[in-house]
C-alpha positions in Angstrom: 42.8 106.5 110.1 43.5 109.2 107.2 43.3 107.8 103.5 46.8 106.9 101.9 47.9 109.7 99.9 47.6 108.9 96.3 50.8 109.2 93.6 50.5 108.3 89.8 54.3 107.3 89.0 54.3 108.3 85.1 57.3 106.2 83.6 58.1 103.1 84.0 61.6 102.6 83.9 64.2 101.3 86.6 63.6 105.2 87.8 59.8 105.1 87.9 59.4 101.6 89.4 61.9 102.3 92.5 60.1 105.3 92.9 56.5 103.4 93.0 58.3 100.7 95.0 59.8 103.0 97.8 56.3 105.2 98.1 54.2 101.8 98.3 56.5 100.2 100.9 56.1 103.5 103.3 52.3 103.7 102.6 51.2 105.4 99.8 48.4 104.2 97.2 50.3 104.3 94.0 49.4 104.1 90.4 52.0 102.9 87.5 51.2 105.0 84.3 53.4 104.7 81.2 53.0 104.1 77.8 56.4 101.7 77.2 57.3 98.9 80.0 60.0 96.6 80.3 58.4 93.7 77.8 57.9 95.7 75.1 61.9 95.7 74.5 63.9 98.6 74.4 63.5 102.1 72.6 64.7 105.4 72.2 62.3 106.7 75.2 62.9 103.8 77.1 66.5 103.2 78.0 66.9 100.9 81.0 66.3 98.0 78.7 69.5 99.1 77.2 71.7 99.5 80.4 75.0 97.7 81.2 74.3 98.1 84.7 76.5 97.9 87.6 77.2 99.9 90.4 79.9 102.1 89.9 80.7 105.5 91.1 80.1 108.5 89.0 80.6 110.9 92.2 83.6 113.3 92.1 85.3 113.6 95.6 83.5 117.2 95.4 80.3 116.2 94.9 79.4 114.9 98.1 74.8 114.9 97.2 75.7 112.5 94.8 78.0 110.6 96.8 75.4 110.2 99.5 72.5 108.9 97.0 74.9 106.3 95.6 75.7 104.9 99.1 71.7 104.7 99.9 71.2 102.9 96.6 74.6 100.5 97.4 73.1 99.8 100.4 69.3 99.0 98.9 70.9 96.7 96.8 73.3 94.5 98.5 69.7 94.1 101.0 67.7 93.2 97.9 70.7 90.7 96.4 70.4 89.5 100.5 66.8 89.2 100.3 65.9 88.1 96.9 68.5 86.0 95.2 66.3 85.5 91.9 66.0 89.4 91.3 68.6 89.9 88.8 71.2 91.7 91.2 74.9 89.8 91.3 77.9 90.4 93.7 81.1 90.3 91.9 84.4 91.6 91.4 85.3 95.0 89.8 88.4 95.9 87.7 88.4 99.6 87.0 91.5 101.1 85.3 92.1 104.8 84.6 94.2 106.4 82.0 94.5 109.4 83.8 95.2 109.4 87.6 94.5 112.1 88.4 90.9 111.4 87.2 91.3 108.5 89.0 92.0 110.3 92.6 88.5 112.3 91.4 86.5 109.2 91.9 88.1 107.6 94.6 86.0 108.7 97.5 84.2 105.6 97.6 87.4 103.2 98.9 85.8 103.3 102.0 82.6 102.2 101.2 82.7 99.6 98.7 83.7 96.2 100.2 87.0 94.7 99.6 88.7 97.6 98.3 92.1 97.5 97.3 94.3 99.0 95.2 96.2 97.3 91.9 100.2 96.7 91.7 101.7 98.1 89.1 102.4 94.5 87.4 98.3 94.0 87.9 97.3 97.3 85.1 96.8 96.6 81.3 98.2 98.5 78.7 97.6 102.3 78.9 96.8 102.7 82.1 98.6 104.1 84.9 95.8 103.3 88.1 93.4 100.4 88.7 91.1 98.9 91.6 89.8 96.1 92.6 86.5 96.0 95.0 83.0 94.0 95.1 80.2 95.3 93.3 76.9 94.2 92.1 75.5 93.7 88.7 72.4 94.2 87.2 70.4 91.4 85.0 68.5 94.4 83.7 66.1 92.5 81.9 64.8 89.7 85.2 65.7 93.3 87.6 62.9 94.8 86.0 60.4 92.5 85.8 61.2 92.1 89.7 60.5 95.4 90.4 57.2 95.6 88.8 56.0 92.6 89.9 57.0 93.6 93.6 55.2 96.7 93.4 52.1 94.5 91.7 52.5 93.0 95.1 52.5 96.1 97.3 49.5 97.0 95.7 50.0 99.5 92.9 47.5 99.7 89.6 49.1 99.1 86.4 48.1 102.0 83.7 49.1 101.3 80.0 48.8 104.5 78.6 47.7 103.9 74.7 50.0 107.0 73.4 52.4 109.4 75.1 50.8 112.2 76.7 50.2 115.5 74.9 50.8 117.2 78.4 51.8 115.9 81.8 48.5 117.1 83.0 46.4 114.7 80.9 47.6 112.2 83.7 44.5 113.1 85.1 42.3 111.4 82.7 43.7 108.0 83.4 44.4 109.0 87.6 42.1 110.9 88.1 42.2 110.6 92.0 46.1 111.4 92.5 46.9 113.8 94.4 50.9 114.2 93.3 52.5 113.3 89.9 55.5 112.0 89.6 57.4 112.4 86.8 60.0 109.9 85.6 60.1 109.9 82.2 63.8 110.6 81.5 64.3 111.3 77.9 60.4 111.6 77.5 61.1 115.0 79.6 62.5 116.9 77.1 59.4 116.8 74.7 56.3 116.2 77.8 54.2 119.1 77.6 53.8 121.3 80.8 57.8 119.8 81.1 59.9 120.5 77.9 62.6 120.5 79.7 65.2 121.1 76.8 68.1 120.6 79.1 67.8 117.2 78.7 69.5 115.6 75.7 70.1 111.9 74.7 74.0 110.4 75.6 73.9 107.5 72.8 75.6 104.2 74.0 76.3 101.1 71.9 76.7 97.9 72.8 76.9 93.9 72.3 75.9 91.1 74.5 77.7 88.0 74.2 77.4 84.2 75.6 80.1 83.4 77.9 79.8 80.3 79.9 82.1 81.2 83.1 82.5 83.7 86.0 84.2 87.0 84.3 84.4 89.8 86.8 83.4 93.6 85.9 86.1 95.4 84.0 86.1 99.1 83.4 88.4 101.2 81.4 87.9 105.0 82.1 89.7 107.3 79.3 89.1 110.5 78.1 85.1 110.7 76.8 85.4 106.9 76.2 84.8 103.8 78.4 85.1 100.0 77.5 83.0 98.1 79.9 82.3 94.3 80.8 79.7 93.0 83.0 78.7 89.9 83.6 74.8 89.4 83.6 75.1 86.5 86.1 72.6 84.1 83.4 75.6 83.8 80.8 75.6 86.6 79.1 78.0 89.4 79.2 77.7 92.7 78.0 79.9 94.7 75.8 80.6 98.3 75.4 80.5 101.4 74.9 80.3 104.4 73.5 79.3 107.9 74.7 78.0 110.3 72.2 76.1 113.1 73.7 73.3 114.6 71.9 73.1 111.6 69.1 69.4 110.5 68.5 71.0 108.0 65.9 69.2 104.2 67.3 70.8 102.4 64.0 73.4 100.3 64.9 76.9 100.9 63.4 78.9 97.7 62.5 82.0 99.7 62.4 81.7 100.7 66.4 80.3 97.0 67.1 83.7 95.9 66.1 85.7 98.4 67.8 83.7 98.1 71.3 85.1 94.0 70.5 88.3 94.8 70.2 88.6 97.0 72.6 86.7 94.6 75.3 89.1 91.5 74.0 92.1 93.7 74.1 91.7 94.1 78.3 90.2 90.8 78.7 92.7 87.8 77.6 90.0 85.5 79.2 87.4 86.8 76.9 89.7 86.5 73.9 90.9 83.2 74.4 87.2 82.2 74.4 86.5 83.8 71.6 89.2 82.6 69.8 88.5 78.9 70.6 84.7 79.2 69.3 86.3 80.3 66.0 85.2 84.3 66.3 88.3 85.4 63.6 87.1 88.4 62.4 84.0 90.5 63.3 82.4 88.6 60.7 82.5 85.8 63.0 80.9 87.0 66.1 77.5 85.9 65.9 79.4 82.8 67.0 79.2 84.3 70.3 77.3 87.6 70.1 73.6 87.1 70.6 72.6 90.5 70.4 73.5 94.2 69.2 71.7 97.2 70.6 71.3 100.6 70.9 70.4 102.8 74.5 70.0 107.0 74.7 70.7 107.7 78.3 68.6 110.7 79.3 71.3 113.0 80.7 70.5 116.8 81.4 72.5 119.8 81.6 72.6 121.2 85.6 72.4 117.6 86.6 69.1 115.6 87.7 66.1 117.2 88.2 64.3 116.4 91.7 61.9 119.2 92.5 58.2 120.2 93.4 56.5 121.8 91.1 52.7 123.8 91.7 50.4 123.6 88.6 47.7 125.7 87.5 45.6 122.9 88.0 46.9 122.4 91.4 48.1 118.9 91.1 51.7 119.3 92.3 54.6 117.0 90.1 57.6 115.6 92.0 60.3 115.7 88.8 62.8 112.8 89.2 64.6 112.2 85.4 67.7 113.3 84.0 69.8 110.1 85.3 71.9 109.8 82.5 74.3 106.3 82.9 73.7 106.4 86.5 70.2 105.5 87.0 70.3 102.0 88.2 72.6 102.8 91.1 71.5 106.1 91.9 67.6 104.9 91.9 67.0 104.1 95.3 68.8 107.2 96.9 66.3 109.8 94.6 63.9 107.8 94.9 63.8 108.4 99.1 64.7 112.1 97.9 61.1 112.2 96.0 59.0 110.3 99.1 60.9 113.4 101.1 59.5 115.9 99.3 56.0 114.3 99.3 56.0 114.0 102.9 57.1 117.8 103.5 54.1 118.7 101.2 51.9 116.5 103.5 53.7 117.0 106.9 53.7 113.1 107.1 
């Protein structure tokens, strides 16, 4: 019987960890290399920390690729929430309002696919918009999802690597794996400065956000306007998160009190539930919120210009590297699809 193939997964994010996940469950002798993981809280090069996290379509009708990777990914994840109640993933209702319809017609491909689909009455809208939605979704406890994850592909198998500094090169892998045979490199925002990568297409997407205590059932709310969204998702442990904002090529990680308080007023403004709730524990003014608000945060989503990057790539040192980065606000609910894309391409190299 032939040796499993080995991989070195380099980043550990919700990118790298489905990746080592999918590759260990069909075989593969995988090794977990990064220098940030999930418990060392969130930063700057490690975003999923800071993710709102819910599955909801960024697919145009057009782009049918990325259509198909978020329906493997839907898919993965209703079998995980199935499987594994305690992983962090919650089914609940989404309410997604456009300002624009015909943006709205744009996204709309997935009314087929996402269970109990229907559309919103004109009486049902809020304020400013003209379409809505209502469907089941699932949300993401990023911080128990994570931790899941890791410990499941603990349990598959794979060696743990904490790299003591980022890598000079991508090729300097080999001095902590040196046995792997592929590289694979999820290292999102990472990419841009990684030498051997320097992929410069990729630029940070900067996204603030608040998470609050709520102690009852809200269900996702998302309102999609022109370059701005104000999201709500319910974390399924009590906690909701807040947000957003969407400032592409910002490396600013300071929080600013003055967006803080318009991502609350924008999230109580569609949400009279919220408000009411708010109102009750005494939150007045912003200056009241850490009534409620437990936490303030900043994530840089690592998008990149051409779209994500999942390729093979020969090196002089003939180690090949499977790229998989560049996942910008998707990357939760497209992981599973690229991650089959990237155990594809490893299996063409290897005619497996």
């Amino acid at each position: 019987m032939p040796e499993p193939v080995r991989v070195a997964v380099l980043g550990a994010g919700v990118t790298g960890l489905t990746t080592a996940y999918v590759l260990l469950d069909q075989g593969f002798n995988v090794t977990l290399a990064a220098d940030h993981f999930h418990d060392a809280g969130v930063s700057g090069d490690y975003a999923s920390l800071a993710a709102g996290a819910h599955w909801r379509t960024w697919a145009t009708v057009q782009d049918k690729d990325l259509q198909a990777i978020e329906t493997i990914s839907l898919a993965q994840l209703y079998t995980l929430a199935q499987q594994y109640p305690d992983c962090g993933l919650m089914r609940s209702e989404s309410l997604d309002y456009w300002q624009d319809k015909a943006v709205a017609d744009n996204t709309l491909w997935f009314r087929q696919l996402a269970p109990k689909f229907r559309t919103l009455s004109a009486n049902e809208l809020i304020c400013g918009t003209v379409y809505g939605a209502s469907y089941e979704t699932l949300s993401i406890d990023v911080a128990r999802y994570l931790a899941w994850l890791q410990q499941r592909c603990v349990d598959k198998g794979a060696a743990i690597v904490k790299l003591p500094a980022k890598l000079d090169h991508i090729l300097d892998i080999q001095k902590h794996c040196p046995e792997a045979q592929f590289v694979v490199n999820c290292t999102g925002l990472g990419a841009r400065n990684l030498g051997g990568v320097q992929d410069l297409a990729v630029f940070p997407v900067r996204g603030q956000w608040l998470l609050a205590k709520v102690p009852f059932e809200l269900p996702n709310i998302n309102v999609i306007g022109q370059g701005e969204m104000t999201l709500i998702i319910p974390r399924g442990n009590g906690i909701v998160f807040l947000g957003g904002t969407n400032e592409k090529f910002s490396w600013n990680e300071k929080i600013d009190e003055a967006q803080s308080e318009n991502i609350l007023q924008r999230c109580l403004s569609v949400c009279p539930q919220l408000n009411t709730y708010f109102k009750e524990q005494g939150v007045n003014s912003f200056a009241d919120i850490g009534k409620v608000v437990v936490k303030q945060g900043i994530g840089l989503r690592p998008q990149r210009v051409g779209g994500v990057r999942v390729e093979r790539e020969e090196t002089s040192r003939g180690l090949p590297i499977i790229h998989n980065y560049g996942h910008s606000g998707y990357g939760f609910q497209t992981s599973w699809g690229y991650a089959q894309r990237v155990l594809r391409l490893i299996r063409q190299t290897h005619r497996l």
